[in-house]
N, C-alpha and C positions, 0 to 999 in steps of 0.2 A: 247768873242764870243765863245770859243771852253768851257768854263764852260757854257755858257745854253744849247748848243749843247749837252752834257754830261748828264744834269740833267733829259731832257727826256728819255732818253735811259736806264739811271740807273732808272728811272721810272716803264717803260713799264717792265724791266727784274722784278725788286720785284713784280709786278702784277704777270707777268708768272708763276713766282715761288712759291706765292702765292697761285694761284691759280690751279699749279698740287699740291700743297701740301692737297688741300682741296679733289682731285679727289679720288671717291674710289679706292682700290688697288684691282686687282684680279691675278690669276694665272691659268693656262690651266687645272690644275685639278681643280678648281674653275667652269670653265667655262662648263665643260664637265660634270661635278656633279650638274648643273644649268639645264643642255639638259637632264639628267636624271631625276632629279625632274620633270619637266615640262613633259616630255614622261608619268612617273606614272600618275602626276595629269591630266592628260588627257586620261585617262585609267582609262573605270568606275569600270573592274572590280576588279583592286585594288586599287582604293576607297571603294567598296561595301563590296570585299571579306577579305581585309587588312586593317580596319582603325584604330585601334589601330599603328597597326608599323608605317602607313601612316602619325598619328599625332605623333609621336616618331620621324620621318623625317623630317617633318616639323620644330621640336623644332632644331633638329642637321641642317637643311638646315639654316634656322636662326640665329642661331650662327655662321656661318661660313660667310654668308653674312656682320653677325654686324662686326665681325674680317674683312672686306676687307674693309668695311665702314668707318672703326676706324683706316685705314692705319698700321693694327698691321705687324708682320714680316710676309716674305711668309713662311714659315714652320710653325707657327700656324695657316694661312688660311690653308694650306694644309692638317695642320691635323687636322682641322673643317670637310674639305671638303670628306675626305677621311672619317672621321664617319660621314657622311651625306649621303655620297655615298654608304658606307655600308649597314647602316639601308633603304635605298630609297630598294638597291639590295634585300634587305630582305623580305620589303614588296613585291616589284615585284615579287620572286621568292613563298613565301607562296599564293601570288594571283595567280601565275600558277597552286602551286599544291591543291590550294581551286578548283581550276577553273578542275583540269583534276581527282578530287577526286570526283567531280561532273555530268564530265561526265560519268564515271566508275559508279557513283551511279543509274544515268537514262539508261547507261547502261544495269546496273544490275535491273533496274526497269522496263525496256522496257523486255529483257528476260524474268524476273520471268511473266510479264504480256504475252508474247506471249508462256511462259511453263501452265502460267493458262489458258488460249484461248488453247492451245492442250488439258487441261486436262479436259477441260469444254466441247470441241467439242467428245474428248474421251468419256465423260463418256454422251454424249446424242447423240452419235452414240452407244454406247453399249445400256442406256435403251432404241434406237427405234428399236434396236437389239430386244433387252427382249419385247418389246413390240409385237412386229411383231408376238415372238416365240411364246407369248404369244397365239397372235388372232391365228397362226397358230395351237395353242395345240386345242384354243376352237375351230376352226373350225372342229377340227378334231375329238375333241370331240362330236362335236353337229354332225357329219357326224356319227361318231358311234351310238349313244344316235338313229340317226334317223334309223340306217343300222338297232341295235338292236329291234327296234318299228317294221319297219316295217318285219322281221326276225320273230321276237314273233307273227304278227301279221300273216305273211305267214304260223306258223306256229300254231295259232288259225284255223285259214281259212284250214289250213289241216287237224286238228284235229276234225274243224266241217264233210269236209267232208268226213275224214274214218267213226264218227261216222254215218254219212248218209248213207255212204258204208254198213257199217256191219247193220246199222237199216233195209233200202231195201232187206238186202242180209236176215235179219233175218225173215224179211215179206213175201221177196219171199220163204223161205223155210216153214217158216206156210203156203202161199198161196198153194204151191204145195202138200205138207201133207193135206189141205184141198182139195185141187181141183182133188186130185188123188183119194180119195173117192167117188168123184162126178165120176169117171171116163172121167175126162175130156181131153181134145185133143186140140196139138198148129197145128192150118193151116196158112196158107198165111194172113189170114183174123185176128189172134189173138188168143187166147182160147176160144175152143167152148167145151158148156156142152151139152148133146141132153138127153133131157127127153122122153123118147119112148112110144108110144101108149097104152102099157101095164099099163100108172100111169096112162089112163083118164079111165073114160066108157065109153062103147062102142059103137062111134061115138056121143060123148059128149062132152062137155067144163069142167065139171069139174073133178078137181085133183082127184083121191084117197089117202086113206090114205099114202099108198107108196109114193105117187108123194107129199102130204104134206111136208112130211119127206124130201125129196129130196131137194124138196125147200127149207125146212127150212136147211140145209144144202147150199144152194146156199148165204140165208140172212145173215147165221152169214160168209160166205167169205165178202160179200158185206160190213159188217160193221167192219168187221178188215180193211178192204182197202175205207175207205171216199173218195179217190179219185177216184177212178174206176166206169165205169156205165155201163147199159149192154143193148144189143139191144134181145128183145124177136122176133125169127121168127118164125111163126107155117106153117105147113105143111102136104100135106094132099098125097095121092093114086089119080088115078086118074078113081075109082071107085065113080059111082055119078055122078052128074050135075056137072058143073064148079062152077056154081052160090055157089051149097050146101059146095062144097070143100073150095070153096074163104072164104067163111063164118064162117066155121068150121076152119080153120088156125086162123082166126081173132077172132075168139071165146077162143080158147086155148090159145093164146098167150094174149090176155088179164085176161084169168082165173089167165096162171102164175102172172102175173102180181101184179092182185089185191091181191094173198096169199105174194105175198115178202111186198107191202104196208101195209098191216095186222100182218107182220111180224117186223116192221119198218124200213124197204126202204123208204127213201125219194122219191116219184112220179113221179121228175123233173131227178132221176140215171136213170130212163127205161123208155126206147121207144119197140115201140111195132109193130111188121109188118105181114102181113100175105101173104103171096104167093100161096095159093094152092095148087093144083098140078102142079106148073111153073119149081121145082126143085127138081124132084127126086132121090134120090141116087142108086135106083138100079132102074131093068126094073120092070113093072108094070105086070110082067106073072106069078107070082105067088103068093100063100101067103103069105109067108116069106118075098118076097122080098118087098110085098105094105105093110108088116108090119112097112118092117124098110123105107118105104117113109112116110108112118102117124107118124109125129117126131114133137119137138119144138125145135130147137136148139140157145142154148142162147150163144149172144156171149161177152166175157169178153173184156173191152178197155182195152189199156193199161194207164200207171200209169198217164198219161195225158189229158183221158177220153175218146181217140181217138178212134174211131173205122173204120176200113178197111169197103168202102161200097163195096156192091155185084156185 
């Protein structure tokens, strides 16, 4: 009874002990150099940045495993584990300093890129600088260029008119060298010249030689000055009929007349008026003085053809 009792028992123990004999062996640094592997291999970036050491770990993690599998002693698992654990530390530690030699590098790449972004903003803020100074040189040029034009051009415009100046001034001084021969006289009315009774015959329209002469002296003013035109008035005493007088002025004053057209006066410079006896210059009581009322007095426009009427 108490041997079959026995034969189970001594059974079940050779099973047990069989069966931890088969169990792999491990030890805490075993275990803990398993939590590091595992920690790496789940860590892309030392896979990515370490897989040389990472496959160097592997080979030492495996070994040390096959030592705990094969029930070898704990001091060569341990010292499987321990170079597994090393190289595992190895790769982790190069995948850090892959990892922060990296950052440093994008670092250094984001700087140098925001050193080119200032040097790029720098140097196209200085050419719209240059530019600017630029448009400003040329505006300022072209504001010269125009000051200059119209400067030269002010100073054309003056140059014509001193030349006009000194021409009128040169005209008026021939005019009056001419016109002082004529004996002639400025009134309120303009330049009068008065051909006297003495140039016609007597109580007749036409010129004498004297009064030829005279006129022909009035012609060559008139043809130095193209501008100017002349009003002929003739005038009479107020001896005679009125009818004879009125007729006699208008006789004279067209005699003059016709000798400056004969002379070449254009026909359309002279008008031609007769008054009578309407305007005497002195009184009519003696002889002298109805000499100097029987007159023709011509009167010069000025430079604009004007003439003052009576």
């Amino acid at each position: 009874m108490n041997k079959k009792i026995f034969a189970p028992v001594v059974l079940m123990t050779a099973m047990l002990l069989s069966a931890c004999s088969t169990a792999p062996k491990t030890t805490s640094l075993l275990d803990q150099t398993r939590m590091d592997y595992q920690a790496a291999q789940n860590n892309p970036n030392v896979q990515t940045l370490a897989p040389l050491e990472m496959r160097q770990a592997d080979v030492a993690m495996n070994d040390a495993n096959k030592a705990a599998k094969d029930n070898e002693s704990s001091e060569k698992i341990d010292r499987l584990a321990y170079i597994a654990k090393q190289k595992i530390g190895v790769a982790q530690e190069l995948a850090k300093q892959k990892q922060a030699e990296a950052a440093i590098a994008d670092a250094a790449k984001a700087r140098d890129q925001i050193r080119l972004e200032q040097r790029t903003n720098e140097a196209d803020k200085a050419k719209m600088q240059a530019d600017q100074a630029k448009a400003q040189a040329d505006q300022a040029r072209l504001a010269a260029q125009i000051a200059q034009g119209e400067a030269s051009e002010a100073q054309r415009k003056a140059q014509e008119e001193q030349a006009k100046a000194l021409e009128m001034q040169n005209r008026n001084a021939a005019l009056e060298a001419q016109l002082a021969d004529l004996q002639a006289k400025t009134t309120v009315r303009g330049i009068v010249i008065t051909l006297g009774d003495v140039l016609f015959g007597v109580d007749q329209a036409k010129l004498n030689p004297d009064g030829m002469r005279t006129v022909q002296k009035l012609a060559t003013v008139l043809q130095s000055n193209m501008q100017r035109t002349v009003l002929i008035e003739g005038h009479t005493d107020n001896t005679g009929s009125q009818a004879h007088n009125q007729d006699l002025s208008e006789r004279r004053a067209a005699a003059v007349r016709s000798a400056l057209v004969l002379m070449g006066v254009s026909r359309d410079r002279v008008e031609i008026k007769g008054y009578g006896e309407a305007f005497p210059v002195a009184e009519n009581n003696n002889a002298q003085n109805r000499q100097l009322n029987r007159r023709v007095e011509i009167i010069l426009s000025d430079v604009n053809g004007k003439i003052t009427p009576r």
